[in-house]
C-alpha positions, 0 to 999 in steps of 0.5 A: 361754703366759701373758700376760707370758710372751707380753709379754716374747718380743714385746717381745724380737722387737721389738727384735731383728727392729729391731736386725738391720734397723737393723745392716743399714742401718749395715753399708755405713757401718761401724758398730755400732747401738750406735756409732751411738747414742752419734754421735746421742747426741752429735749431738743431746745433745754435747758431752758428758761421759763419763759424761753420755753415758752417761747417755743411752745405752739401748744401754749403760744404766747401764753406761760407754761408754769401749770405745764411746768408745775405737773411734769416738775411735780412728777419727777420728769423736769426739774426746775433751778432757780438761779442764785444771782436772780430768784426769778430766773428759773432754768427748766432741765429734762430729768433721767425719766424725763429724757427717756419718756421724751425718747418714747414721745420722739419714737412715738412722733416718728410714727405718727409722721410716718402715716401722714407721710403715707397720707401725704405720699404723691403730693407736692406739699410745697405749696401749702407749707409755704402758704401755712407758714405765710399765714402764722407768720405773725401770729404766736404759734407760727413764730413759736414754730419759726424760732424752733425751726 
């Protein structure tokens, strides 16, 4: 296997082997890795446009969250408002139940970093954050990270 061959299903098992801990983790609160990006998000970011959350999102990178929107709206966890002098202007606000579920979800990623920590512990990830940080530049994703960051 080649160098970048290696490099690509490394870093596709990495994210997939995070994402299935991660779900796991979400499971018993009813939401999705992806639910639960946009309530941090928001947490940490909102209240926010829609389109300026979904400048922010690596789940969704450089597409809309509306469908992501729509379900966490519908269940009481965001609540949307449109602004008066723009019908299109949609604000996005974490609810009293969606700031204590993005509470959970925040306790939740504590725990997760903490064993990639354990996993991390002895070496120097310098390197490699700087590498993967150089290679997403330009992509989506990578940008939606960098504006979070």
């Amino acid at each position: 296997m080649r160098p970048a061959e290696e490099l690509r299903y490394l870093i596709l098992a990495a994210q997939r082997e995070g994402n299935r801990l991660l779900a796991k983790a979400l499971r018993p609160l009813g939401v999705t890795p992806s639910q639960a990006e946009v309530l941090r998000v928001l947490q940490d970011h909102g209240p926010l446009p829609l389109n300026g959350l979904g400048e922010l999102l690596v789940c969704e990178s450089g597409g809309s969250p509306s469908r992501l929107v729509a379900r966490l709206a519908e269940v009481g966890l965001l609540h949307r408002e449109v602004a008066e002098h723009d019908r299109r202007h949609v604000e996005l606000s974490l609810t009293a139940d969606g700031r204590r579920l993005a509470d959970r979800i925040a306790q939740i990623e504590q725990e997760l970093y903490l064993t990639i920590d354990a996993a991390t512990a002895g070496h120097d990830l310098t390197p490699i954050l700087a590498f993967l940080r150089e290679f997403t530049a330009d992509l989506p994703a990578g940008q939606a990270l960098a504006r979070r960051a």
